[in-house]
N, C-alpha and C positions, 0 to 999 in steps of 0.2 A: 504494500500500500504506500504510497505518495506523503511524503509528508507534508502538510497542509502550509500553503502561506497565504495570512489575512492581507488582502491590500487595500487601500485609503488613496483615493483620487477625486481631489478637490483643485475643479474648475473655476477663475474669477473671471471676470471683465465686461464688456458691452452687452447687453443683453439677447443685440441681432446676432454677433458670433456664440454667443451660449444656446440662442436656438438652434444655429447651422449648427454647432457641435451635438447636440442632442439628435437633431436628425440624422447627425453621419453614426453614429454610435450603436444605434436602435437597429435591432434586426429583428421582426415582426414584432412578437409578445416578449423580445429580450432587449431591456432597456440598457444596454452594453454588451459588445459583440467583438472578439479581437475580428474576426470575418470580416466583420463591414471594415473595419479601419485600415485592415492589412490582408486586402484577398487571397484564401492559398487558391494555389492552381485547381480547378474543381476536377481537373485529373487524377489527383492525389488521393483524393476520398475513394478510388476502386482501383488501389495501385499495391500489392502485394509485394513483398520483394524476396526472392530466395537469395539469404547475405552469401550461402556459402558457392551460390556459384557467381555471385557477382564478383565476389573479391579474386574469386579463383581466374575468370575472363578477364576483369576489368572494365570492364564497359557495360553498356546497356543490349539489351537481348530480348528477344521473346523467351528465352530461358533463364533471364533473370527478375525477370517482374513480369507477374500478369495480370490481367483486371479482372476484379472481382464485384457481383452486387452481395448487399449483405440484406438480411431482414431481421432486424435487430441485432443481435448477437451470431449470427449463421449468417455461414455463406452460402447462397441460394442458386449461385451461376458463377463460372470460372473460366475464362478463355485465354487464351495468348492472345497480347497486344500486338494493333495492325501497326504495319510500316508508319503512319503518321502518327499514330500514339507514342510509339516509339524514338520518333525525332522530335516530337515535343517534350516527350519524357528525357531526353538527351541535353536540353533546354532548364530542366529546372535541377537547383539545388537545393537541398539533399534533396533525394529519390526516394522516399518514406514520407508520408503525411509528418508523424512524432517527430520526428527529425528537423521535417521542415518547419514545423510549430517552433520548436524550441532554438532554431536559429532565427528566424524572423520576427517571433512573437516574444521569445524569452522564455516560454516554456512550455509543457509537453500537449496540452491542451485548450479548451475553449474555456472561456470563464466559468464558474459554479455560483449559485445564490448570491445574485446582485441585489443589494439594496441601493435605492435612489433616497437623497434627499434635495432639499433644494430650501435656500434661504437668499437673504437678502445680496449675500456675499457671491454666489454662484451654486455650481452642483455638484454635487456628492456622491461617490458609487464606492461604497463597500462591497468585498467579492471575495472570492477563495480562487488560487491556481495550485499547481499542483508544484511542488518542491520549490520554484525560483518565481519573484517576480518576472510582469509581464515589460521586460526594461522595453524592449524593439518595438511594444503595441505605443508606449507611452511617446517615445521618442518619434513614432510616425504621427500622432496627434501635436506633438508639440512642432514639429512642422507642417504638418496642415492647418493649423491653429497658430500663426506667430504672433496672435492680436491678443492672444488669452494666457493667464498665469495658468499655468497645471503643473503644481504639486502631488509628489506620489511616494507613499511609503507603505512600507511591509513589516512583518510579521512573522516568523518561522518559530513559532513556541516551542516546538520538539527540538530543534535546535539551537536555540537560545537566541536567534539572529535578531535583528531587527536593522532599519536601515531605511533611509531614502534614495530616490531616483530621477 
């Protein structure tokens, strides 16, 4: 199991860029999305990867990844990826969704239990990631955002951490 880290991301300034930030954030009924702010490749979500013949080729293959649907927890259909899955998949890094999360986004997954506040000051989003803050989601908002203060700090209790970003 992941050891849990609380993060605290509090937005201030203009109130037209605190709506554009709330609207970029929101993904349906999730009122904060590293997704919206930092799109993975929507490739990655049916990208399987066998490490020990990647590492063993070196490159990308239809014998080293192949695309998968899931239905929940199962996998329901498994094919080898075509020629253009394959030069796209050649195109992104890392070749693993988890992988790609935790280099782009700062860590292995999508957010857990956001709470929103909002006061006079700006807005608020408490949240859970999984072992490391989300630094890559923060620092792709604070340049899409150069008009707004965002403050970001974390939490690792099981490891005694704590820290800003």
């Amino acid at each position: 199991m992941a050891n849990v880290c609380f993060n605290i991301i509090s937005v201030s300034g203009n109130r037209e860029s605190l709506e554009r930030l709330r609207e970029k954030v929101r993904r349906g009924s999730e009122p904060f999305c590293f997704d919206a702010i930092v799109p993975m490749p929507p490739l990655l979500n049916h990208i399987i990867e066998d490490r020990d013949a990647y590492e063993r080729l070196g490159k990308v293959t239809d014998k080293t990844h192949h695309w998968v649907r899931f239905d929940g927890h199962e996998i329901v259909e498994r094919r080898q990826l075509s020629e253009f899955e394959l030069r796209l998949l050649d195109r992104i890094e890392p070749k693993t969704a988890d992988w790609w999360c935790v280099t782009h986004w700062g860590c292995k997954w999508e957010v857990e239990d956001v709470d929103t506040s909002e006061n006079d000051d700006g807005i608020h989003y408490d949240f859970y990631t999984p072992w490391e803050p989300p630094v890559g989601v923060v620092k792709a908002l604070r340049a899409q955002f150069p008009d707004l203060k965002i403050d970001a700090s974390y939490e690792i209790q099981e490891d005694e951490v704590e820290g800003q970003y």
